[in-house]
C-alpha positions in Angstrom: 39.9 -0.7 -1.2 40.6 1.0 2.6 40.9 4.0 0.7 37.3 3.7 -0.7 36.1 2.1 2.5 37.4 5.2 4.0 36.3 8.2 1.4 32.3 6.6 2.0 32.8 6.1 5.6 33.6 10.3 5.8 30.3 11.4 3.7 27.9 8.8 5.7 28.9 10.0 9.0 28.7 13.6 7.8 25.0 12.9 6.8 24.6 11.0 10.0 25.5 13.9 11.9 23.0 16.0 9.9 20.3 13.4 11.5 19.8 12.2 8.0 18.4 8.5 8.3 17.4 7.8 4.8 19.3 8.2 1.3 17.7 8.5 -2.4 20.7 7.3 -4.3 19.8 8.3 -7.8 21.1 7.9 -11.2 20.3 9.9 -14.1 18.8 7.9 -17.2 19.7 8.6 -20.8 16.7 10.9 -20.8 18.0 12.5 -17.6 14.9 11.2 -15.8 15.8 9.9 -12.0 15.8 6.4 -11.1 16.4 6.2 -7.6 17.2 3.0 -4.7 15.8 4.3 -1.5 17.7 3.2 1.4 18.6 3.6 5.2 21.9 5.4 5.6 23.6 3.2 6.5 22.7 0.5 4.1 24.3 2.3 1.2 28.0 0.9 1.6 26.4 -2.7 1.5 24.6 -1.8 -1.7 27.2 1.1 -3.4 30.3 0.1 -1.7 33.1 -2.1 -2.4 31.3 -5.7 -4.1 28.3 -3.7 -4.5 26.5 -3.3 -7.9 23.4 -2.3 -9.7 22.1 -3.8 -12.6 23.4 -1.7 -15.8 19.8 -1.4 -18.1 19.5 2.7 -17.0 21.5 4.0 -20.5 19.9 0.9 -22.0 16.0 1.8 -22.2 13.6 4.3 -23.5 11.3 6.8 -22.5 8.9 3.7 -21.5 11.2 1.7 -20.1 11.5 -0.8 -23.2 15.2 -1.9 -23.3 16.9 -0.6 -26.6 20.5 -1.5 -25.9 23.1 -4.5 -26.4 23.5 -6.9 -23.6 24.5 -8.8 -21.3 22.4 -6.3 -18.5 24.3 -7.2 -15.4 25.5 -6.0 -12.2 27.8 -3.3 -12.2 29.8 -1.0 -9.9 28.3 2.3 -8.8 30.2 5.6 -7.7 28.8 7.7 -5.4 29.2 11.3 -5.7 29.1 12.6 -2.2 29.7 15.7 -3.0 26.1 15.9 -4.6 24.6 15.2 -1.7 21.1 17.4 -0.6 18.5 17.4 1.6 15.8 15.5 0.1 12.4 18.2 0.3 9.6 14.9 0.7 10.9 13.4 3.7 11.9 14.1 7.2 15.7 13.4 7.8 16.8 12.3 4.4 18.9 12.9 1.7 19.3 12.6 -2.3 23.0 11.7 -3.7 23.8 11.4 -7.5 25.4 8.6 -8.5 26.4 6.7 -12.0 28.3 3.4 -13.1 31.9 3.2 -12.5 32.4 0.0 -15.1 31.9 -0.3 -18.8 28.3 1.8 -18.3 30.2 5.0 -17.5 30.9 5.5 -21.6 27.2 5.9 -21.5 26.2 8.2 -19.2 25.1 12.0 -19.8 26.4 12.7 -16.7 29.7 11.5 -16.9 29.6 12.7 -20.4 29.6 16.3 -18.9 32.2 15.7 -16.7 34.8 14.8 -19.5 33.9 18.3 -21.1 34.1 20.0 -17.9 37.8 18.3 -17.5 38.6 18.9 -21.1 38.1 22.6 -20.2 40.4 22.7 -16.6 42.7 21.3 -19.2 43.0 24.5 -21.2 43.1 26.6 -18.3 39.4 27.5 -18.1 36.7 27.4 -15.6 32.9 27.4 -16.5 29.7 28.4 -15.2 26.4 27.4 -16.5 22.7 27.8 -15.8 19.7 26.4 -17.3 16.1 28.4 -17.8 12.8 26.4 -18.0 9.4 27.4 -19.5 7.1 24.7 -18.4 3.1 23.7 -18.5 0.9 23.4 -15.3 -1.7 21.4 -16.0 -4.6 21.4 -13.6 -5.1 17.4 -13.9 -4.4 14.9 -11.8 -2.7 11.5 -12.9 -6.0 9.6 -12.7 -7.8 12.5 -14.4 -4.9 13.1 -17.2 -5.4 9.2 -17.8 -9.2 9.4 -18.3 -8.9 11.9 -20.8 -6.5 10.0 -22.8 -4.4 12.9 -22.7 -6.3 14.9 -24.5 -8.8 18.2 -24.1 -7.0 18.5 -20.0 -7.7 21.6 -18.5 -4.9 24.2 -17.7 -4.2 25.4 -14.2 -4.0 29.7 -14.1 -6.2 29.5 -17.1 -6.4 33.6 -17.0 -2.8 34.0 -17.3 -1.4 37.0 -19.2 2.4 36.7 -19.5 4.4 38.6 -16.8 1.6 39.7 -15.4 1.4 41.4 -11.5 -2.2 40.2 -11.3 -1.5 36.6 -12.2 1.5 36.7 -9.8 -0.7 37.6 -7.1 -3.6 35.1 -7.8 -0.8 32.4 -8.1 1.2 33.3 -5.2 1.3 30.1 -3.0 1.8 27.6 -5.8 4.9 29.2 -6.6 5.8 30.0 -3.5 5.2 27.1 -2.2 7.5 25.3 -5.1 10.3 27.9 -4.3 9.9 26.6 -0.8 10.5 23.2 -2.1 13.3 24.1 -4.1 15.3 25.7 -1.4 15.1 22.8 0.6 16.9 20.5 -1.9 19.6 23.7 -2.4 18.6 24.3 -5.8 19.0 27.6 -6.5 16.7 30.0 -8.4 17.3 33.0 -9.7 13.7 34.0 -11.0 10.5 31.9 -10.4 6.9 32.9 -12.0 3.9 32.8 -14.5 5.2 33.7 -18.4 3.6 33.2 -21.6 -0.4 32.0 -21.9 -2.8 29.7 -19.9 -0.7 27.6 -17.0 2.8 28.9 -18.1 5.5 29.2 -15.9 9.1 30.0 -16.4 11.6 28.9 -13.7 15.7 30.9 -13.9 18.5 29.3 -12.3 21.8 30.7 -10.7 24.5 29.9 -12.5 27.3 27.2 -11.0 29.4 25.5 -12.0 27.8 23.2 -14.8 28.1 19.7 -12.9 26.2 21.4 -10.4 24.0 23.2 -12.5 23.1 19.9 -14.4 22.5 18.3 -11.2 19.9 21.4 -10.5 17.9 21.6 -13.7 17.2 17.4 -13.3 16.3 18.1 -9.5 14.1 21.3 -10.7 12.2 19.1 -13.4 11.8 16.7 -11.2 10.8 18.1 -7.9 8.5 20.5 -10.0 6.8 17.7 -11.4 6.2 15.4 -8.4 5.3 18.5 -6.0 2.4 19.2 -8.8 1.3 15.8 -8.6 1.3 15.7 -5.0 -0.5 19.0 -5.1 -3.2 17.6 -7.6 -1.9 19.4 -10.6 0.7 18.0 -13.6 4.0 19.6 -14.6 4.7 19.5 -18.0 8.0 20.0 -19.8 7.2 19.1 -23.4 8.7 21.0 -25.9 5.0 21.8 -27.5 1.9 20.3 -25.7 -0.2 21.3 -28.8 -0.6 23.4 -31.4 -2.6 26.1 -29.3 0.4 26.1 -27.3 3.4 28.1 -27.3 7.2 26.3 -27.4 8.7 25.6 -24.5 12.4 26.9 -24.4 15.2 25.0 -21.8 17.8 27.8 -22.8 21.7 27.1 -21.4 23.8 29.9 -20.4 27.6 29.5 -20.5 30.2 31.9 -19.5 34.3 31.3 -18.9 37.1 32.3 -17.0 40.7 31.9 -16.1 40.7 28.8 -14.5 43.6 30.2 -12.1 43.0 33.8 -12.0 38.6 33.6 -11.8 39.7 36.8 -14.6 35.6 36.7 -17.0 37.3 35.8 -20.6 34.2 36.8 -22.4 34.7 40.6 -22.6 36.8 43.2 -24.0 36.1 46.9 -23.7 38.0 47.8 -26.8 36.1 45.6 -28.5 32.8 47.6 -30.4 30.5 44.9 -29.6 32.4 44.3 -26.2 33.6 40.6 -27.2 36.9 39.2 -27.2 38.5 36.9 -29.1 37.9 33.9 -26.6 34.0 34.9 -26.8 34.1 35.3 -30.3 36.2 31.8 -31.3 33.4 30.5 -28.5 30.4 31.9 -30.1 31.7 30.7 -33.5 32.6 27.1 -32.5 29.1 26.6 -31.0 27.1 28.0 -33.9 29.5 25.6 -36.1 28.9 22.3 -34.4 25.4 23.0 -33.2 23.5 22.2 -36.4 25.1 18.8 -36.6 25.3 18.0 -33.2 21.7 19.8 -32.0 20.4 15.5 -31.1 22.6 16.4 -28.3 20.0 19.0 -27.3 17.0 18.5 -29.0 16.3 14.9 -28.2 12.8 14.0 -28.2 10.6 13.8 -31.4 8.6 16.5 -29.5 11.6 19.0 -29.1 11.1 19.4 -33.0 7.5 20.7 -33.2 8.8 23.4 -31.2 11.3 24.7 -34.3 8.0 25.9 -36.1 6.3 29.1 -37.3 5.0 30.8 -34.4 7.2 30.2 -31.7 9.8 32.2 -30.2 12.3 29.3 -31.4 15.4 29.8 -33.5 15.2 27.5 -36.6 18.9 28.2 -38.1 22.5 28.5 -36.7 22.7 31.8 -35.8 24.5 34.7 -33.3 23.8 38.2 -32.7 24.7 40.8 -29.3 21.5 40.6 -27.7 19.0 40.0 -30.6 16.8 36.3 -28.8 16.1 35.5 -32.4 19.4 34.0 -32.6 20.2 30.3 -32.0 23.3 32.1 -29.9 22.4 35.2 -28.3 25.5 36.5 -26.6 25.9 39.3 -23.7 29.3 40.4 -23.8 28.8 43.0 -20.9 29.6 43.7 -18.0 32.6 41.5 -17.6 31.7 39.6 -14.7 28.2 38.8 -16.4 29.2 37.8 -20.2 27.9 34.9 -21.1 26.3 33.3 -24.5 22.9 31.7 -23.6 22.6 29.3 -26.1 18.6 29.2 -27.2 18.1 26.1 -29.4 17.4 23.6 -26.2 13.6 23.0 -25.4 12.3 22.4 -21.9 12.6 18.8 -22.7 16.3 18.8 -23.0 18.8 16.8 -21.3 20.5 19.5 -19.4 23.6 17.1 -18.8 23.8 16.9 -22.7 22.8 20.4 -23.3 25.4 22.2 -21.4 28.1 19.4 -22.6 27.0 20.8 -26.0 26.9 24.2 -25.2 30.8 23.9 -23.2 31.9 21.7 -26.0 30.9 23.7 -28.9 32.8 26.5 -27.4 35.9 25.0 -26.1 36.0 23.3 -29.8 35.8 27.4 -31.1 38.7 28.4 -29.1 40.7 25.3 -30.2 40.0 25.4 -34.2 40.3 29.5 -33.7 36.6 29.4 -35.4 36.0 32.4 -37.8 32.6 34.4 -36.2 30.2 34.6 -39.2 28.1 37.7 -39.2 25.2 38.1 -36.9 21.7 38.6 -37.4 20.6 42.0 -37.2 16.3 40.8 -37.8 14.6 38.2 -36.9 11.6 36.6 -35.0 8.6 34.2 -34.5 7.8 33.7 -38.4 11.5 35.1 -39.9 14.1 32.9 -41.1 17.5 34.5 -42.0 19.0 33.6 -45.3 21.9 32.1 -46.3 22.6 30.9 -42.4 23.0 26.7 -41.7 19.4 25.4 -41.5 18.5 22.6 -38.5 17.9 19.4 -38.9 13.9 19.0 -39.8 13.1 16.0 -37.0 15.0 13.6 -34.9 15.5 11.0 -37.3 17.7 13.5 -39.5 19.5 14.8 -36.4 21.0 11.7 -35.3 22.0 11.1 -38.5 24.0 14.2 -38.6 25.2 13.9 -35.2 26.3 10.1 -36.3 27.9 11.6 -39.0 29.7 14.2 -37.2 33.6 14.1 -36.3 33.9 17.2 -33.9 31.1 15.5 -32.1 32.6 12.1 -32.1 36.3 13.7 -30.9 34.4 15.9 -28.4 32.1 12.9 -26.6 33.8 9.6 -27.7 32.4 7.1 -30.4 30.7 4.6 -28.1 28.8 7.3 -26.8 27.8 9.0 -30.1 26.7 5.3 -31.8 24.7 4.3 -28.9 23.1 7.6 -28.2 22.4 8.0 -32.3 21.0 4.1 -32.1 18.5 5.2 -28.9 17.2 8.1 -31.0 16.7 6.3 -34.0 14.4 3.9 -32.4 12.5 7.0 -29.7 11.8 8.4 -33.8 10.7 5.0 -35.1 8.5 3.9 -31.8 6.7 7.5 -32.5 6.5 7.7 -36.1 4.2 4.6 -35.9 1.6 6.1 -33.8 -1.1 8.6 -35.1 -2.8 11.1 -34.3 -6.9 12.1 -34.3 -6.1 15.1 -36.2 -3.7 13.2 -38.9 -6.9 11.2 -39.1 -9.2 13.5 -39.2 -7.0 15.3 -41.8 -6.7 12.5 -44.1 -9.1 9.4 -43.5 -11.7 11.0 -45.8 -9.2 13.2 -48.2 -6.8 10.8 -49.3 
């Protein structure tokens, strides 16, 4: 107990003599959304120290808060992860420092899910890095105004913009920026930042880290973007598809590995005609394996489904190719110290703790089983499907059903995890399913 009186001691005063005064301890939710305890510095021993506790209903609820797991919902213990720690962009002299449960709980969490997998790799004698890219909505609502409409027929902000375009960049300048700014601030690190595809679409690239780290960086993105549009009058939206005028939204992961000792890239050979090795190629072949039945990992939302239609730029099978994005794998074998496989089934709405445990998984499961690579897509696009390639599963109900079903997943993220999180998308798929639409009404009120 000294020990752990002494290890928080070390990180407060640090922050202290930073001139940080206040602390947003904050724990990532099943859905990766932030719940926070706002506190003075040196209130968090009292409340996250030794014979501290928070009550353990965060891997236990829904979208809307409405508890879905077993009890009893108690107090448990809390770890801090100091090494986490940021300046927190909204408030003078304050800081934002991730933390989870350290009892029973833990089995839950995303986060600590992502850790095991990131341990399970140091164990073979690799080291990761990982990255996230978001497509996301700008809405030019307010939350009063986005409540009025029912959220329905809202108005987009950068209504005239045309994808990559210099004059929309120009126009849009300070919004982004000023979100950039914002970013920086909480040491989140972009790579790329700007307007992409259609009305109010922006695409945000992030460096690649290690993948704690870069987990930790897509949450804070998604979040920060979304309260720093509020605050500005404006709504950030990450939903997969916000309507059927709309295009997908892709959250792709990017995954690359290297001696854990040496920091030799393992993901390219130049003797090699497509510049692969056989760790990339084992890799590639373990992730396009487990993906289909684990992709509830990923693709957790009802929403994140609509997305895998006609007309998006969103693979709907299990498939690889060297550079081809109408693969669900899309791998860059060169140069060596950039090979990586960005892995494109994940929409803007995923979990990016769970999506880059999938993506690190799925290839450190390759390397282990020695996965055959099957061959790669040489077409594809919007409105082509390749034949005689694994299809997806069609919705979320049938997704955790495969993933329930599904040993590699159940070796690679442990069996309490895999029931509970199959359980929690069974009922996010049943809470939806009952609610209808205007335009399924309007489709089949008078017709049927």
């Amino acid at each position: 107990m000294a020990a752990r009186k002494r290890s928080q001691r070390e990180p407060v005063e640090a922050l202290r003599g930073k001139g940080v005064r206040t602390v947003h301890v904050a724990i990532p939710d099943l859905d990766a959304s932030l719940r926070e305890r706002r506190l003075a510095l040196d209130d968090v021993e009292t409340a996250f120290g030794p014979g501290g506790a928070f009550v353990n209903v965060l891997h236990k609820w829904d979208t809307g808060d409405a508890v879905t797991g077993e009890p009893p919902f108690t107090g448990e213990a809390v770890a801090l992860d100091w090494a986490s720690a940021r300046d927190y962009p909204f408030e003078k002299d304050a800081a934002l420092v991730f933390a989870d449960y350290a009892g029973p709980s833990a089995a839950l969490s995303p986060r600590e899910i992502l850790k095991a997998v990131v341990a399970r790799a140091a164990g073979m004698g690799f080291s990761a890095k990982a990255a996230l890219e978001f497509e996301f909505h700008v809405l030019d609502e307010d939350a009063e105004g986005l409540r009025a409409r029912g959220f329905d027929g809202f108005a987009m902000y950068a209504p005239d913009n045309r994808c990559w375009g210099s004059q929309s960049a120009a126009v849009y300048s300070d919004y982004v920026a000023d979100l950039e700014a914002v970013m920086r601030t909480a040491g989140v690190g972009l790579f790329g930042l700007g307007l992409e595809l259609g009305p109010g679409c922006f695409e945000a690239t992030l460096r690649a880290t290690d993948p704690l780290r870069a987990a930790d960086d897509a949450v804070l993105f998604k979040t920060f973007a979304k309260a720093f549009s509020r605050r500005s009058g404006l709504t950030a939206s990450f939903m997969a598809q916000l309507g059927a005028g709309f295009p997908g939204l892709s959250g792709h992961v990017h995954l690359s590995l290297s001696h854990a000792g040496s920091g030799e890239p393992l993901f390219h050979d130049g003797e090699d005609p497509d510049g692969m090795s056989g760790t990339m190629r084992h890799a590639v072949a373990g992730l396009v394996e487990l993906a289909p039945e684990a992709l509830a990992l990923c693709a957790h939302t009802v929403n994140a489904y609509r997305r895998l239609t006609p007309g998006n730029w969103a693979p709907r099978t299990a498939t690889w190719a060297v550079r081809n994005y109408a693969a669900a794998v899309r791998v860059v074998p060169a140069p060596a110290g950039l090979a990586r496989m960005e892995f494109r089934l994940p929409a803007a709405d995923t979990n990016p703790y769970l999506a880059i445990a999938l993506t690190l998984a799925g290839a450190l499961h390759g390397v282990e089983t020695e996965a055959a690579l099957p061959p790669p897509i040489v077409r594809g696009g919007p409105d082509e499907t390749p034949e005689g390639v694994p299809g997806l599963p069609h919705d979320l109900l049938e997704a955790a059903e495969r993933l329930e079903a599904c040993g590699p997943a159940r070796a690679l993220f442990g069996e309490r995890f895999i029931d509970h999180f199959c359980a929690t998308r069974r009922h996010e798929e049943a809470v939806v399913r009952k609610h209808v639409s205007a335009f399924e009404r309007a489709r089949y009120i008078e017709a049927v």
